[in-house]
N, C-alpha and C positions, 0 to 999 in steps of 0.2 A: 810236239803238241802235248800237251795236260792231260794224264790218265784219267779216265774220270770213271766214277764207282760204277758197278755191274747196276743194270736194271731188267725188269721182267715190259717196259716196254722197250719202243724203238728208238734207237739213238746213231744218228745218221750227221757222217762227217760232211764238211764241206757241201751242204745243202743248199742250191739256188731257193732263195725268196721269190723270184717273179710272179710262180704261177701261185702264190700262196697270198697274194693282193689284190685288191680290186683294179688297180691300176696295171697291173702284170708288168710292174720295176722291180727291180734288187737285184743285189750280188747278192754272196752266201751266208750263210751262219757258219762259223765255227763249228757247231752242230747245234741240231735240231732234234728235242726229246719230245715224243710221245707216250706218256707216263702211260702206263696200262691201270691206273686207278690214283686215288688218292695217298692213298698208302707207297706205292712206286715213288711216286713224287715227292714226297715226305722225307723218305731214304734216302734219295738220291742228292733233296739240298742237303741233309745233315752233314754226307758223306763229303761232298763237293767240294773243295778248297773256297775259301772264304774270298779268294782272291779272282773267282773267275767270275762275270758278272752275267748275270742270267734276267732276260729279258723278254719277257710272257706275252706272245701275240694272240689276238682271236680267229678272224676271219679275215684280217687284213681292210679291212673297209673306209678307215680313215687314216691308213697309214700310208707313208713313202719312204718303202727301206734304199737308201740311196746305191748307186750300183759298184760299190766298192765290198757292202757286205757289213754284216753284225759282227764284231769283236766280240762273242758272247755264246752262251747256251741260249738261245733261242726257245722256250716251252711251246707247246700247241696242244692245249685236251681237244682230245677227240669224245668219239661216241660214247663211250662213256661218263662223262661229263655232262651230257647235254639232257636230261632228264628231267622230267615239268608234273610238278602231282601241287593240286588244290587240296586245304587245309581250313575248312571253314570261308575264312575271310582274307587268309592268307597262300599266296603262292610260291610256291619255291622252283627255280630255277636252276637249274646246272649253268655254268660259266658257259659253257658251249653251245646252250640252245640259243636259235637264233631269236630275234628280238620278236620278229613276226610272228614265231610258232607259240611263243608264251603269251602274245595279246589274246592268238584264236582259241588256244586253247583254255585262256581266263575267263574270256567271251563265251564259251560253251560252258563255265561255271556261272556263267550271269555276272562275274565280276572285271570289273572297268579298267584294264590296265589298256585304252585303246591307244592312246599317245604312241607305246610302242610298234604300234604296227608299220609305220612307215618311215623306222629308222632302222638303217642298213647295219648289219652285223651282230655279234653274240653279245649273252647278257654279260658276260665278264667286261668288254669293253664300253658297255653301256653304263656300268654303276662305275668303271674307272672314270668316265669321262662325263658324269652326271648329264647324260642324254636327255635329252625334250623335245617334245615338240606341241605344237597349239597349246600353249601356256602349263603343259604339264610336265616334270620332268621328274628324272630316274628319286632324287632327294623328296617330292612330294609321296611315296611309297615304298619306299626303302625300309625295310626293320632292322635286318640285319644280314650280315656277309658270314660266308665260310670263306679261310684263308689258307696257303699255307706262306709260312713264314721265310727268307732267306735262311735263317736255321734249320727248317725241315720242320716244327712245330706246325699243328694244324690246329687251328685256334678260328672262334665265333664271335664275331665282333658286332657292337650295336652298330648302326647306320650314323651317329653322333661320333663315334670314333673317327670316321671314313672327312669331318667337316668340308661338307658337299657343297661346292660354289658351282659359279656357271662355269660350265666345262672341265672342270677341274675334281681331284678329290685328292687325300693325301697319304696314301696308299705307298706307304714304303719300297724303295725302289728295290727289284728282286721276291717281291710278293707277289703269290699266284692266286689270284680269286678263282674258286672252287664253283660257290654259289649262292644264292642271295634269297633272300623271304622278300617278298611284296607284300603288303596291304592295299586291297583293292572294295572302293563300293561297290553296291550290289544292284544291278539293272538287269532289263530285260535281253535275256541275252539273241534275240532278233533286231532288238535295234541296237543293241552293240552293232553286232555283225554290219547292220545297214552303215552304220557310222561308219565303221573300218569302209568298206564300200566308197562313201563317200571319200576319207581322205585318202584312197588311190587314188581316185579319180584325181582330186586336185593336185595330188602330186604328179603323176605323169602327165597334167597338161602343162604345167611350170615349171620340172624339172626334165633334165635328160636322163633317162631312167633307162634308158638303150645305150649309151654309152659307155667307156668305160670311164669312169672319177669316182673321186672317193666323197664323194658328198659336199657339202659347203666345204668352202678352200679357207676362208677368213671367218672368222668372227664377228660378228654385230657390237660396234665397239661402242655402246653407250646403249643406254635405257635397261641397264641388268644391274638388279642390287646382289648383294653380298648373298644372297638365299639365294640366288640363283633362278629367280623368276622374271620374268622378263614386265616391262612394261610399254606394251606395243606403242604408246601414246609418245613416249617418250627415244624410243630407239632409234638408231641410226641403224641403215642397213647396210651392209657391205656392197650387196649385190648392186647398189642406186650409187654408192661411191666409184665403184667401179665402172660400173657407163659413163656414168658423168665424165670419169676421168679419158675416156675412150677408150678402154682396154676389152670393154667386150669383143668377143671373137678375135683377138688379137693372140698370134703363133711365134711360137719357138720350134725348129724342127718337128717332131711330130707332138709337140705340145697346144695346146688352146683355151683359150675362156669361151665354155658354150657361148654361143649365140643365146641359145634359149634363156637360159640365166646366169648371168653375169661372172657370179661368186662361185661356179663349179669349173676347176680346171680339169681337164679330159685328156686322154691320152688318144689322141687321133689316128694314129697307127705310127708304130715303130719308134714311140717315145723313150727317152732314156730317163731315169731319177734326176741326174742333170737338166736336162730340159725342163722337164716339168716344174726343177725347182728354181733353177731362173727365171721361169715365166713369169713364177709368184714372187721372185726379188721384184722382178720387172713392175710388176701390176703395183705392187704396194710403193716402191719408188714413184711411180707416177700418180698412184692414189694423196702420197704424202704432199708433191709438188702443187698438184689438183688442190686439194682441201686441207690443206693441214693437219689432216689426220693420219696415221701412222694404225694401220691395219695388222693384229696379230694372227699367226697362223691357227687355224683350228683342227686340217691335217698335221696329225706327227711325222716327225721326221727323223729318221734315226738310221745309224750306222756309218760308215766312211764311203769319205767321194774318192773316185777314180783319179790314181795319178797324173797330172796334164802332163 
């Protein structure tokens, strides 16, 4: 195995993924770094042979590391990381705080980042993956990122660097988001709060929120321009291709598409990354037959499948 440079955090061989997802799939990383700061992590890409491929998870929430395991240095900021302080009109987040604690806590500054409150996982995976929800998304308040670089440089990037599409940003492969400024307007922060109120309520009657998935499975493959905003008038939704096609509640060993909606694949008890991830061959195969449309995944998927 590749020596790899000393660090003042934890660096842990041959470390199972499962319990580190929402889905509780994966084989191992290579190893798994818990930078003890910024600075740790800085040093350690410098150091790192250019050749080993280092691949930065948050909380796991919309990911499926398949159960063969990551070929890679796996990152993870811990507590340190996840740090939330209001600045006027702007918020700044640590990569690690999770999305809900920087809504309440913008909400207790009176300013409006409520969108985030009922999307699962850390702000690092939320500006990678220009997150939204109810028409707002991570690109409509975004200033600016802290990074560090596959070189070990720790550099401040505008929010126009990152060019933020739906779902998507273009964030150099081996880049570790630190942490991010928001721009948020300014409201009462009681009915902020009420608002957050309201959309759990709607989320936990339409989605399974007791279960274990990592959020939407697919994509809404139409009605999103190039900004990344959505136009509800115009969109197809996955979740209504997928009924249509019959695939609701439809199983692979311990894999399923909720009943409750459509487009969340669940891990029913004692699912493998394979199953799961055939289920979601499976659905889009028969979504395409169904409609002619060709369904993209919007969980990631990454690492090597198990030898057959």
């Amino acid at each position: 195995m590749t020596r790899l440079p000393p660090v003042r955090g934890t660096l842990t061989p041959h470390r199972p993924l499962n319990d580190l997802t929402w889905l509780r799939v994966g084989g191992p990383a290579d190893w798994l770094f818990q930078p003890a700061d910024a600075a740790d992590l800085a040093a350690f890409l410098a150091a790192l042979d250019p050749a080993v491929p280092v691949f930065p998870i948050g909380v796991g929430s919309n990911l499926i590391v398949r159960d063969g395991g990551i070929r890679a240095v796996v990152v993870r900021l811990g507590r340190g990381f996840n740090a939330i302080s209001v600045e006027g009109d702007t918020v700044i987040a640590g990569a690690a705080a999770l999305d809900a604690h920087v809504a309440r806590r913008a909400a207790e500054a009176g300013l409006d980042l409520t969108f985030l409150r009922t999307i699962p996982g850390s702000i690092g995976g939320a500006v990678r993956m220009n997150a939204g929800c109810y028409g707002s998304y991570v690109k409509d308040h975004l200033v600016s990122v802290r990074v560090a670089t596959r070189a070990g440089e720790l550099r401040d990037l505008p929010a126009a660097d990152l060019h933020l599409a739906y779902r998507q940003s273009d964030l150099p492969e081996g880049w570790v988001i630190l942490s991010a400024a928001f721009r948020a307007g300014r409201a009462d922060p009681a009915l902020l709060a009420a608002r957050m109120e309201e959309q759990l309520a709607r989320r936990d009657a339409s989605q399974p929120t007791r279960d274990r998935s990592a959020g939407s499975t697919f994509r809404n493959p139409a009605g999103f321009s190039s900004t990344g905003r959505a136009d509800d008038s115009q969109a197809l939704k996955a979740w209504k291709l997928i009924a249509d096609a019959g695939m609701r509640g439809a199983r692979l060993g311990g894999a399923q598409m909720s009943e409750m909606h459509a487009n969340f694949l669940i891990n029913a008890g004692g699912a493998t990354a394979a199953d799961l991830e055939e289920l979601g061959e499976q659905v889009r195969k028969r979504v395409f037959q169904h409609s002619g449309i060709t369904l993209e995944w919007e969980i990631m998927r990454v690492g090597e499948a198990l030898a057959k």
